[in-house]
N, C-alpha and C positions, 0 to 999 in steps of 0.2 A: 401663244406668242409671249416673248420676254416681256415683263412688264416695266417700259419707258420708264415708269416715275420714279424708280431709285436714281437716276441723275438728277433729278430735280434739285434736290440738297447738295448738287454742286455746282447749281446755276446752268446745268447742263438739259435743256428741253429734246424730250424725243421728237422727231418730227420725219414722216416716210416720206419715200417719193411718190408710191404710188398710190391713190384715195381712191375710194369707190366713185366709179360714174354716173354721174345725175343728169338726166334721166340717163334710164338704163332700159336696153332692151334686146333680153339675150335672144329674141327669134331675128332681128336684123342683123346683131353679129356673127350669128351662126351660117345664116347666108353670104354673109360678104366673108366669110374665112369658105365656106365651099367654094363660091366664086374664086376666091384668091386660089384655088388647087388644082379649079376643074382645067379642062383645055389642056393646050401645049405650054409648058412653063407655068414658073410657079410663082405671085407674085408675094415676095417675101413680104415687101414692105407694109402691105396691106396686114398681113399675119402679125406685122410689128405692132402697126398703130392700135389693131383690136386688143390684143393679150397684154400689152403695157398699160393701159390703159383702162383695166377692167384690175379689179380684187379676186385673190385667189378665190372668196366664196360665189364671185361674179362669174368667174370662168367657170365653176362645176354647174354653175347655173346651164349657160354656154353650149357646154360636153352634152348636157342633157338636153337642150332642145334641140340639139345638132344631130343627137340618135333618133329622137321622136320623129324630125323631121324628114332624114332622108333617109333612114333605117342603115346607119353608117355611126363607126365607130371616129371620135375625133379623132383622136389620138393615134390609132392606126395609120388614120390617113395623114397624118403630121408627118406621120415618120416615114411614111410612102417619098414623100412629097421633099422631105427637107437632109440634110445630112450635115455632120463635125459636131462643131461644138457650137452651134445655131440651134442643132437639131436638140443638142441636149437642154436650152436654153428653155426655148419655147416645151419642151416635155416637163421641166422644172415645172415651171409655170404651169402649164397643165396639172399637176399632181396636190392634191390636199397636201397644206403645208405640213403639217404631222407627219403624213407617211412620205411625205420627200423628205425629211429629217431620219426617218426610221430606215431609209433606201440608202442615206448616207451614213449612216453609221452600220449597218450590213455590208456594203461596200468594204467598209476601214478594217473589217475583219477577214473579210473573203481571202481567198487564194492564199499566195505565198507572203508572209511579214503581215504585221498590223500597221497601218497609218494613227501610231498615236495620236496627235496632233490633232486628228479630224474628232477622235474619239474626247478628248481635251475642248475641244471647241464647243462641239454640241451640249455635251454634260456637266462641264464645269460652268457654265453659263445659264441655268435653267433653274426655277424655282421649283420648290417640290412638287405646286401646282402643273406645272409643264411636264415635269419627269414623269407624273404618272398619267398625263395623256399619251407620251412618247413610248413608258414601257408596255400599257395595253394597244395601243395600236403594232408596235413591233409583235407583241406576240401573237396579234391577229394575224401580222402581214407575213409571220415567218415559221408558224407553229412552233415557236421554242421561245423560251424568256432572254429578255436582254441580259439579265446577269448571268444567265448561265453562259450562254455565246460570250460575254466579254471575261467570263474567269477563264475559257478556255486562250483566249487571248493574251492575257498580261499576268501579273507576277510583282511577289511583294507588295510595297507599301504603296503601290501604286494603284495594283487591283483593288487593295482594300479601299483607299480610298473612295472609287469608281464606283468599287459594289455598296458602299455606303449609301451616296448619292443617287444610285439608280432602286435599290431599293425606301428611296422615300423617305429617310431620318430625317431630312430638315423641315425645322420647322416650318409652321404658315407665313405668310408675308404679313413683316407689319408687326409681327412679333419682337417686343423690346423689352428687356428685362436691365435696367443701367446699371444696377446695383452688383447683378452678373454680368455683369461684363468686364469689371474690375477685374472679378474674381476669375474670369477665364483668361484674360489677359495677361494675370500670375502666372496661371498655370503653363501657358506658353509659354512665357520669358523662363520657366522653371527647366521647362520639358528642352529648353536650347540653348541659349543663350549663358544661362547659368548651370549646365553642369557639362561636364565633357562626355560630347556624343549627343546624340539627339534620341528624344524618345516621341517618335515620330507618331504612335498611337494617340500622346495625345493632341497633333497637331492636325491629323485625319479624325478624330471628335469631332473637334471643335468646329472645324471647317466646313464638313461634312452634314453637321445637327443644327449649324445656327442660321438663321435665317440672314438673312442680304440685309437687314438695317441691323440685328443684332451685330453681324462683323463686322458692319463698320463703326460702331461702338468699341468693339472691341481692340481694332485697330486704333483708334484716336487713344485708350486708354492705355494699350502698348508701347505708346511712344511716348506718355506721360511718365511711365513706369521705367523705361528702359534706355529714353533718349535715344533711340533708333526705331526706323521703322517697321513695321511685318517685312516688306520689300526686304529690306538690308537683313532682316534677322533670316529670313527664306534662303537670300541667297547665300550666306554663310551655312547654313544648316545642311542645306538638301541641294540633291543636283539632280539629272535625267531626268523623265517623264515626271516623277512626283514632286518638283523644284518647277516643271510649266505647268502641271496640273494646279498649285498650291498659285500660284502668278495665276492665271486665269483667271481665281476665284477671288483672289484680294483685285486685279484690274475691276474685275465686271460690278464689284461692289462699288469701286470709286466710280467709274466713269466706263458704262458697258460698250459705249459709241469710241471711247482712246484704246480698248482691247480688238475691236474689230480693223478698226483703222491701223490697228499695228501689224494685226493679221495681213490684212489686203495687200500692205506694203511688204510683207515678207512675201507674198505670194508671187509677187512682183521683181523682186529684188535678186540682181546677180542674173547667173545663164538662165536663159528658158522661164515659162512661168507656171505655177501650181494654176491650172487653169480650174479643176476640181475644187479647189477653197475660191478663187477668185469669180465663178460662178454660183458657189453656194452662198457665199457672206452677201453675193449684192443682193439674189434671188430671194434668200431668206428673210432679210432686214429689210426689205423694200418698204413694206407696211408697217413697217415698226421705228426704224429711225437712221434710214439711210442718208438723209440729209443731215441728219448731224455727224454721222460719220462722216461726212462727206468736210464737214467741219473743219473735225477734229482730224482728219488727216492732213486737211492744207496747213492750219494750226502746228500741228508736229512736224511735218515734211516739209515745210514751205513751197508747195506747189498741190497742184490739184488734182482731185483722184479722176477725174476727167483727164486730164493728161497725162496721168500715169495710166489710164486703163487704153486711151487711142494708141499710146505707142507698146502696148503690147498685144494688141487685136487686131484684128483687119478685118476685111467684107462683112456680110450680115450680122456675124459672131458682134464685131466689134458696135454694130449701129445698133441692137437690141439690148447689151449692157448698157449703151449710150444713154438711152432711151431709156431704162429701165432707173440709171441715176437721175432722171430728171435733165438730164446737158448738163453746159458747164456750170 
């Protein structure tokens, strides 16, 4: 999971909606989600309060006394039993958080077009420690490497960047070097800002190898240096995929809870809604700091992602997100 404590140094605390259950007891839940299936009709809500309620590592607990028990597969019978985008909700949850990350980013490549954006989201946001639980479980889950699947995908300075970051260059967490940071910060303000044209190799380095406290050293020393920000320097520089890829990775350093919350709210925004990101950011961030997202969205949008999520859901779909954020 993303680790919460780079906000800390902005006064920004992670805090999930959902905590492990005390006491816990996965052969009672397991009976009250078969009860919830068995008979005529199905009772959702019962399925809501167990799975909200319980930690992804509490629910594999769950899956496993639920087979021992009745020689029945859960999840099978989930999806017997339930259907839309409820059904996807409650399988979310079911799934080890890793390999639901690894199913969404398989997803953003399948078929016809790539969903950059989702491929942005996941990658650009993940310490090297997380990339490389994400790329061996993908290559378990898929028999093929994520880099190789995602160079078939994208192009130019965008792939490189991606294949950077998924192949593991950045440093460990926590890694801080001040003195380089100066020094890299030149090298930015060199490679943009100061010559015509970008030389974007070495803005996908840097971005790419430095760790989440190193850039944002880097970043405070680039605006000492240059009187503008990374932000302002990026959006001059770069546009398309590698201009959000390059924003992703300077947001999630400041404030990884005001890049979700901006997500949520794109998801949201205009006709129709990305029901695919606005199911994965709540599902994913539950345990990690969906209530400060939750924050940092009313903070930015002045109203709340509670009411931005009711008037875009309905029935079960919309009481299981509810639920899943904590209320309002």
């Amino acid at each position: 999971m993303i680790d919460g404590a780079r906000g800390l140094k902005f006064g920004i605390q992670p805090i999930p909606t959902v905590v492990a259950a005390n006491p816990f007891d996965p052969t009672a839940d397991s009976q009250a989600l078969r009860a919830a299936m068995k008979g005529f009709g199905t009772d959702e809500q019962e399925i809501i309060d167990v799975l909200v309620a319980r930690t992804n590592f509490q629910r594999q607990q769950i899956k496993a006394k639920y087979e021992t028990e009745f020689e029945r597969d859960l999840i099978d019978d989930l999806k017997s039993e339930l259907g839309g985008h409820f059904e996807d909700v409650v399988i979310a949850l079911m799934t080890p958080s890793v390999e639901y990350l690894c199913k969404q980013l398989n997803d953003s490549m399948s078929g016809m077009g790539t969903d950059e954006g989702t491929l942005v989201e996941i990658l650009c946001t993940k310490s090297n420690e997380e990339m490389q639980e994400i790329v061996k479980a993908y290559e378990a889950m898929y028999d093929r490497p994520l880099a190789e699947q995602m160079c078939g995908e994208t192009s130019g300075h965008f792939r490189r960047l991606l294949t950077l970051i998924v192949t593991g260059v950045r440093d460990a967490k926590g890694t801080v070097e001040p003195e380089k940071a100066k020094e890299q910060a030149a090298e930015l303000y060199a490679a943009g800002e100061a010559k015509l044209g970008t030389d974007e190799e070495v803005f996908n380095r840097i971005m790419a190898h430095s760790s989440f406290d190193q850039l944002s050293l880097i970043f405070e020393e680039y605006k000492l240096l240059s009187g503008q920000t990374i932000e302002q320097a990026i959006k001059h520089e770069m546009d398309g995929e590698l201009h959000d890829a390059m924003m992703a990775i300077v947001e999630c350093v400041q404030s990884p809870a005001a890049f979700f919350a901006n997500r949520l709210y794109k998801a949201m925004d205009g006709a129709g809604t990305d029901d695919d990101t606005l199911m994965r950011i709540i599902v994913s961030r539950s345990e990690i700091d969906l209530e400060t997202i939750k924050k940092e969205f009313e903070r930015i949008y002045n109203r709340t992602l509670y009411s931005a999520v009711t008037g875009e859901t309905s029935g079960d779909y919309k009481r299981i997100l509810c639920a899943l954020m904590g209320g309002a």
